[in-house]
mmCIF file as gemmi writes it, N, C-alpha and C atoms, coordinates in Angstrom:
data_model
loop_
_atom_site.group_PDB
_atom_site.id
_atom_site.type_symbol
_atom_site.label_atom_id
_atom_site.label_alt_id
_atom_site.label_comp_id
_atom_site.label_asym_id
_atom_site.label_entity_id
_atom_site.label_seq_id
_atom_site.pdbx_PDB_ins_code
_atom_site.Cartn_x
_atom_site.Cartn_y
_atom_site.Cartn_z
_atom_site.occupancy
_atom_site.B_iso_or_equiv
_atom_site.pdbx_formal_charge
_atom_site.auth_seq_id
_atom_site.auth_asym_id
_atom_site.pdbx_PDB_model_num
ATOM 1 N N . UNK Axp A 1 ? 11.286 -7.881 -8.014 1 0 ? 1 A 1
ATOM 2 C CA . UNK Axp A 1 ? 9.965 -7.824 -8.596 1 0 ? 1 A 1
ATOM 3 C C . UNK Axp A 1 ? 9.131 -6.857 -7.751 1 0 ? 1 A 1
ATOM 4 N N . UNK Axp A 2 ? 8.458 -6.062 -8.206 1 0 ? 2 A 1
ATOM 5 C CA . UNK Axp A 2 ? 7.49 -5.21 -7.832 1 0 ? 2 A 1
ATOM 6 C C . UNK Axp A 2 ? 6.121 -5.255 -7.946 1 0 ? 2 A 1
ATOM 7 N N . UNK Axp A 3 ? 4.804 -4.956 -7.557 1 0 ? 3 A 1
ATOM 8 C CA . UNK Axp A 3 ? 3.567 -5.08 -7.671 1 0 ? 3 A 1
ATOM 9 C C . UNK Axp A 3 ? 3.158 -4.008 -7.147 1 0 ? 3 A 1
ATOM 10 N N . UNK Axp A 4 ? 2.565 -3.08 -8.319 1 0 ? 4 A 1
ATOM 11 C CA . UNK Axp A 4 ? 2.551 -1.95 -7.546 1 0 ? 4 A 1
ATOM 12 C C . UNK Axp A 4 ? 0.714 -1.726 -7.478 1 0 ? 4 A 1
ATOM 13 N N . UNK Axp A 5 ? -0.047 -1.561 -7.167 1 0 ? 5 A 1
ATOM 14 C CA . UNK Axp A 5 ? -1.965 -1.254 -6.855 1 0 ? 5 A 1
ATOM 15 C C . UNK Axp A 5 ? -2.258 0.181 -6.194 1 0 ? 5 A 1
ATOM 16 N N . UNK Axp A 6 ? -3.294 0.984 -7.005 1 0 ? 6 A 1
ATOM 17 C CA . UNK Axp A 6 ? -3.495 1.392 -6.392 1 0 ? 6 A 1
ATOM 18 C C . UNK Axp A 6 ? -4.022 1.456 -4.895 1 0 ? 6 A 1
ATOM 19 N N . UNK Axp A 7 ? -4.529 2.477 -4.119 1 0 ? 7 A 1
ATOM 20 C CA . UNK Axp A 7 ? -5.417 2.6 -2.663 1 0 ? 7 A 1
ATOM 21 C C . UNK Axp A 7 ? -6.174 3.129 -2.955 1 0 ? 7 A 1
ATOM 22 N N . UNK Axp A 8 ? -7.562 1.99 -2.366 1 0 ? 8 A 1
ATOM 23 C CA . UNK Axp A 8 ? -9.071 3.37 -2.074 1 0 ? 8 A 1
ATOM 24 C C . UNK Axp A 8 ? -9.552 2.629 -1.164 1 0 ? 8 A 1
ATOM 25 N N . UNK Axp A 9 ? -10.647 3.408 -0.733 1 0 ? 9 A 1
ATOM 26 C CA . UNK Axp A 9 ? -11.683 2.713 0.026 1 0 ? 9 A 1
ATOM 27 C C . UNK Axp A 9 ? -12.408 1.804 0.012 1 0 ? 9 A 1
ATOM 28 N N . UNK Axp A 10 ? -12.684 0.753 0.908 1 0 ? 10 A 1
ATOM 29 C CA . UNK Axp A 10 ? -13.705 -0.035 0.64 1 0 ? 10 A 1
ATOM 30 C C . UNK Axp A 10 ? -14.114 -0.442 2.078 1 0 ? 10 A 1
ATOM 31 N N . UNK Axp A 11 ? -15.321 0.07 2.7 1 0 ? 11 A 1
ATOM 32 C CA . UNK Axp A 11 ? -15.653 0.096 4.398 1 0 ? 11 A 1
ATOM 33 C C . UNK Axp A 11 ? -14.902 0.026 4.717 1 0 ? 11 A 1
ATOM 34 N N . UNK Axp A 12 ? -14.274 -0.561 5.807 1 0 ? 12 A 1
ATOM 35 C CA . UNK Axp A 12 ? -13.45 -0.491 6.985 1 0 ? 12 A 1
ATOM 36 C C . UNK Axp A 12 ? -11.964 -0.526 6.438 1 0 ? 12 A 1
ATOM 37 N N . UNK Axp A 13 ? -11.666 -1.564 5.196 1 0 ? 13 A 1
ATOM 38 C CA . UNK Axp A 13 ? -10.094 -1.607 5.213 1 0 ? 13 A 1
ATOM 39 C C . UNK Axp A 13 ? -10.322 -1.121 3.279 1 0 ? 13 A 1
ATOM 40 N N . UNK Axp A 14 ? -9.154 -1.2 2.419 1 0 ? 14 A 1
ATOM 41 C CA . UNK Axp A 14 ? -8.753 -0.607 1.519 1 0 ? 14 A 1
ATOM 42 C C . UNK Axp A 14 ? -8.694 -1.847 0.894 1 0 ? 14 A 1
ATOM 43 N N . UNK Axp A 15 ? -8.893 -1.419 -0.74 1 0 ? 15 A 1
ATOM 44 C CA . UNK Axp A 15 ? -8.538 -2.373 -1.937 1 0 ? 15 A 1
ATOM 45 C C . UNK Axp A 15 ? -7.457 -3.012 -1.805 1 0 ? 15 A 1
ATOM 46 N N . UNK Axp A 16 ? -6.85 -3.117 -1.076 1 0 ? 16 A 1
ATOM 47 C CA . UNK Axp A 16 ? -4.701 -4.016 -1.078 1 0 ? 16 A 1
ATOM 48 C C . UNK Axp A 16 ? -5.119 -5.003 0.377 1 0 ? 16 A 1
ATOM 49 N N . UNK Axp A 17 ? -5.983 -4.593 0.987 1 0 ? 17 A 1
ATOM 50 C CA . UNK Axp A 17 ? -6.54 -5.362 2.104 1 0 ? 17 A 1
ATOM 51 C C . UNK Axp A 17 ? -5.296 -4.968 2.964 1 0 ? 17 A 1
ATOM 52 N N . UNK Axp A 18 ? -5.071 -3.098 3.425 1 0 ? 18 A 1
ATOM 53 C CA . UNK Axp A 18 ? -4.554 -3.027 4.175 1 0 ? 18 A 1
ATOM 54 C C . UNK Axp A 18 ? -5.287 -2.589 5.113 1 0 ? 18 A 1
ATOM 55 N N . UNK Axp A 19 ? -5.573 -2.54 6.461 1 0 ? 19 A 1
ATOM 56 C CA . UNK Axp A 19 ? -6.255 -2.44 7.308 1 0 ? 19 A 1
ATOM 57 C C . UNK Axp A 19 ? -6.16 -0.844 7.515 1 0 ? 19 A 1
ATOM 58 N N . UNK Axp A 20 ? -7.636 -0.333 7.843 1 0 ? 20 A 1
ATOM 59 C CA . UNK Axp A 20 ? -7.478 1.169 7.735 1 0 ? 20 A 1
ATOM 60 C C . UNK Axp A 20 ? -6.253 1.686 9.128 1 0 ? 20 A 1
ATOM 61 N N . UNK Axp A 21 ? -6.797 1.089 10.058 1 0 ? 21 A 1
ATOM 62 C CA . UNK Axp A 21 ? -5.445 2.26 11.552 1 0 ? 21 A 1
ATOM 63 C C . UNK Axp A 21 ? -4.101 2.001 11.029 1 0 ? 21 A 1
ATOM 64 N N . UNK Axp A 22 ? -3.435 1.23 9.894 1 0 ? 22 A 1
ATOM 65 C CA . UNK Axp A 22 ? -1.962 1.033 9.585 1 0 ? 22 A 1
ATOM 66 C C . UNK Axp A 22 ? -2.299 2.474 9.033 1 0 ? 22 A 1
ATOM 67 N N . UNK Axp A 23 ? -2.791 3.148 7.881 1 0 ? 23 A 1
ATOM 68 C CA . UNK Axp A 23 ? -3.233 3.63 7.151 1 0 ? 23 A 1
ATOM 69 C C . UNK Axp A 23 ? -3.152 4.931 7.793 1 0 ? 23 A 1
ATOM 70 N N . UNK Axp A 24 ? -2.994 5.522 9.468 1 0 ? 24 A 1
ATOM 71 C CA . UNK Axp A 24 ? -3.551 6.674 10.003 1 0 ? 24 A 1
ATOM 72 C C . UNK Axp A 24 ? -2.851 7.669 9.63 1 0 ? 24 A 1
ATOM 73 N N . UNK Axp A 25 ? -1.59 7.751 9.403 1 0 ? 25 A 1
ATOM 74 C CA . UNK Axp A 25 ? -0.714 8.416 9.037 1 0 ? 25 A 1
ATOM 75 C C . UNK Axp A 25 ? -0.874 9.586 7.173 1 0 ? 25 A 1
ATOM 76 N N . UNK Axp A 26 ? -1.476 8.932 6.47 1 0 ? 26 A 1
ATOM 77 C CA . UNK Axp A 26 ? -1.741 9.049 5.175 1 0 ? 26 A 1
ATOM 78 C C . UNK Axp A 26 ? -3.06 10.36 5.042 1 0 ? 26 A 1
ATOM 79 N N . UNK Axp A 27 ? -2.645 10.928 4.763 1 0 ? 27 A 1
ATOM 80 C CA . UNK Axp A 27 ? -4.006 11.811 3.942 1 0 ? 27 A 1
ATOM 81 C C . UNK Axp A 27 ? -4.74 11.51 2.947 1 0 ? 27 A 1
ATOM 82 N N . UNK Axp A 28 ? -6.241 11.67 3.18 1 0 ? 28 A 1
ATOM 83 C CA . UNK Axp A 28 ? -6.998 10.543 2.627 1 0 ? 28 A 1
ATOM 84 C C . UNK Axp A 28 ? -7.607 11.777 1.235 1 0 ? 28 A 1
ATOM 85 N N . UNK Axp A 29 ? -7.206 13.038 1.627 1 0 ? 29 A 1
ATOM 86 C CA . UNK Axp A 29 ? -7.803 13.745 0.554 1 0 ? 29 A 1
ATOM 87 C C . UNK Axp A 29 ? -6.609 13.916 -0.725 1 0 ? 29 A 1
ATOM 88 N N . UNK Axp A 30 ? -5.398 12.703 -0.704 1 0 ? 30 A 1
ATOM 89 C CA . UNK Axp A 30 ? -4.505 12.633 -1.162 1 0 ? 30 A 1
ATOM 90 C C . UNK Axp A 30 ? -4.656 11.14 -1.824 1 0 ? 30 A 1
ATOM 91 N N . UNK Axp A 31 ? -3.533 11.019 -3.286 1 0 ? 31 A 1
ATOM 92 C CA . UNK Axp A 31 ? -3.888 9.194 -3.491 1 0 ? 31 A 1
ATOM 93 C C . UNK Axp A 31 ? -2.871 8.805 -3.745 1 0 ? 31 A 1
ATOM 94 N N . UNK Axp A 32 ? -3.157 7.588 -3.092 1 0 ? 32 A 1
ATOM 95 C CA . UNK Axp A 32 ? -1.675 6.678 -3.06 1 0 ? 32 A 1
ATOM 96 C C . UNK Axp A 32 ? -1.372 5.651 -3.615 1 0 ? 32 A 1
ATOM 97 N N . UNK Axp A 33 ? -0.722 4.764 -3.945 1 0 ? 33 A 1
ATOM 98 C CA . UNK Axp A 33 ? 0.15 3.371 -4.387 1 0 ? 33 A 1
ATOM 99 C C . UNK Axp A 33 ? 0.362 2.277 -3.482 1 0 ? 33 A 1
ATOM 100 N N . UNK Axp A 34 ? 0.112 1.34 -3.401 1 0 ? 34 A 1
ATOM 101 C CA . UNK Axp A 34 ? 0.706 0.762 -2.399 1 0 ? 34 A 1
ATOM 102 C C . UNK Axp A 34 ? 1.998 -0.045 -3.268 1 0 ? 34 A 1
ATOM 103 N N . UNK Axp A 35 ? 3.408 -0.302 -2.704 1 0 ? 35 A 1
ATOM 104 C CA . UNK Axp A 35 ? 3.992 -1.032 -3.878 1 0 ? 35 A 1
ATOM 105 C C . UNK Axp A 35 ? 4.77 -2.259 -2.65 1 0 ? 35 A 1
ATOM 106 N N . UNK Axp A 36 ? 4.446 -3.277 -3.484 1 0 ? 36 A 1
ATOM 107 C CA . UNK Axp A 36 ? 4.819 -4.699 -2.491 1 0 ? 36 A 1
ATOM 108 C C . UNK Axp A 36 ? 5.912 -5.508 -3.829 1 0 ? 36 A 1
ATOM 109 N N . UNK Axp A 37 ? 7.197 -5.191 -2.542 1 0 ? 37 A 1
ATOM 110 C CA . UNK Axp A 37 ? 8.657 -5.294 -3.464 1 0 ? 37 A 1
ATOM 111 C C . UNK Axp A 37 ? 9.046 -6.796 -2.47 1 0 ? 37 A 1
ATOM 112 N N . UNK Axp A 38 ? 9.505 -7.82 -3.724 1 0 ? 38 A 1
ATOM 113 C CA . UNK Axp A 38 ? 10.005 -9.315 -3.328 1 0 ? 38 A 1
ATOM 114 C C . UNK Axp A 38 ? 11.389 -9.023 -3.52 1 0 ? 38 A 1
ATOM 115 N N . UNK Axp A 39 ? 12.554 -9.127 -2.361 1 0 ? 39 A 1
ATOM 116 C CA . UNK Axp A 39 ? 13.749 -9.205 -2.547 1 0 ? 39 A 1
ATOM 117 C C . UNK Axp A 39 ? 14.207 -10.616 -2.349 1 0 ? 39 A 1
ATOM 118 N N . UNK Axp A 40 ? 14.517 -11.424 -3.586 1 0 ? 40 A 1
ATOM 119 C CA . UNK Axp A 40 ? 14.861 -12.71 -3.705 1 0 ? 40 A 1
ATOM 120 C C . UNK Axp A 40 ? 16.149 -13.287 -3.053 1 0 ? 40 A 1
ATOM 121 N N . UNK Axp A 41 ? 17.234 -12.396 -2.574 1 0 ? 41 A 1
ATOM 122 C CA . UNK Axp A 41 ? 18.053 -12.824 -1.858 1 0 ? 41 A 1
ATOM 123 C C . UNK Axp A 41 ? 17.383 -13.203 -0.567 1 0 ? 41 A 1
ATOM 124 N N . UNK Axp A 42 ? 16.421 -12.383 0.415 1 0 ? 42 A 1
ATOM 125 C CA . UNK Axp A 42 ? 16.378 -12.381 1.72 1 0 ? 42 A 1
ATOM 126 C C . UNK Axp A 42 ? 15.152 -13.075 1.939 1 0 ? 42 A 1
ATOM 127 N N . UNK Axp A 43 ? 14.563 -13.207 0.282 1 0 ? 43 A 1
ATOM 128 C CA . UNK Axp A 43 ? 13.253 -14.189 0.211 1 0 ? 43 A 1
ATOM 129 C C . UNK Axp A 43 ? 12.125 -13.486 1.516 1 0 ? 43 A 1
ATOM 130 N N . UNK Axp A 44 ? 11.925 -11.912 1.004 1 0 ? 44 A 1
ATOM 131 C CA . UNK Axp A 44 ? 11.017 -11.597 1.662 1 0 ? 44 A 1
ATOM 132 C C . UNK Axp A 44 ? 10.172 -10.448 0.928 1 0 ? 44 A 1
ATOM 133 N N . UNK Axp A 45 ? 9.262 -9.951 1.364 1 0 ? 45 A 1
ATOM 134 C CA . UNK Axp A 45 ? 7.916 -9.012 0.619 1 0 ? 45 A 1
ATOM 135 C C . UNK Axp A 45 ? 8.486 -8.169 1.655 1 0 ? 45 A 1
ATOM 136 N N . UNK Axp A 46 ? 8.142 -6.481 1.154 1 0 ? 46 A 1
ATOM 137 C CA . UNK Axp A 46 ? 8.239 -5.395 1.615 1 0 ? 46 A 1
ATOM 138 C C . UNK Axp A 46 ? 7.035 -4.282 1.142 1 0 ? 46 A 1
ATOM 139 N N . UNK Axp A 47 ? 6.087 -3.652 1.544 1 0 ? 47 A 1
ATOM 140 C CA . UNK Axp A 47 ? 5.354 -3.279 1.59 1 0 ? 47 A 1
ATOM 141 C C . UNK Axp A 47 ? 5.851 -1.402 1.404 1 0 ? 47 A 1
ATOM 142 N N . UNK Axp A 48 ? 5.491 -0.868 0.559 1 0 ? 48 A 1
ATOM 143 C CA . UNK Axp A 48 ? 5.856 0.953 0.619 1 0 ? 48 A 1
ATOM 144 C C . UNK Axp A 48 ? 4.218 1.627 0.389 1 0 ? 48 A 1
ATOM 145 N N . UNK Axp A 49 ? 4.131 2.322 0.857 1 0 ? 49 A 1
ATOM 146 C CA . UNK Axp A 49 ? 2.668 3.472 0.296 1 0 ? 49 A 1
ATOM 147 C C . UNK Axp A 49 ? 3.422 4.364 0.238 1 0 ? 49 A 1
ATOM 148 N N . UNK Axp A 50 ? 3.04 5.265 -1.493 1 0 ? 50 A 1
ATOM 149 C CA . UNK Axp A 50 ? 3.65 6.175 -2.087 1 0 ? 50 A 1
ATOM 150 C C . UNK Axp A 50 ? 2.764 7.179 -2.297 1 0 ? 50 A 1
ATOM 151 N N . UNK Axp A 51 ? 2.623 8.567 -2.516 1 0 ? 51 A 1
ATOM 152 C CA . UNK Axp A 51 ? 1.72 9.088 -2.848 1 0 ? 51 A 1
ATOM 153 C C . UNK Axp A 51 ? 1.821 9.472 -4.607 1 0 ? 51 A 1
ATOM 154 N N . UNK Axp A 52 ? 0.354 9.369 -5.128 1 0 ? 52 A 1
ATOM 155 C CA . UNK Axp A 52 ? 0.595 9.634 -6.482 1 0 ? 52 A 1
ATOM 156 C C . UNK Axp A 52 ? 0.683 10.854 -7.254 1 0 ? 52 A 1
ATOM 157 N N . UNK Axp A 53 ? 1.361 10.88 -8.215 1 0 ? 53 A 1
ATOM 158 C CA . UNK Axp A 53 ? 1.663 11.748 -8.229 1 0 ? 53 A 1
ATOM 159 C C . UNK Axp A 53 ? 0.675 13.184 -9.273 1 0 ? 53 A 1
């Protein structure tokens, strides 16, 4: 299962409530995806930021 949201701003941290310094890496004059993937075997969430396209 997948959940994919966009990213923007909102003061200090982003709409997905990822905290902006995870975030430092990313170009902000660029837009991204965040996509939060459940792998049911290992029964865990995985987190990707994609850029859009």
């Amino acid at each position: 299962m997948e959940l994919r949201r966009r990213l923007y701003a909102r003061g200090s941290s982003h709409e997905t409530t990822i905290p902006k310094p995870l975030l430092f890496a990313l170009d902000p004059a660029k837009k991204h995806d965040v996509v939060f993937a459940y792998d049911a075997q290992r029964r865990e969430w995985t987190i990707r930021i994609e850029e859009r396209a």
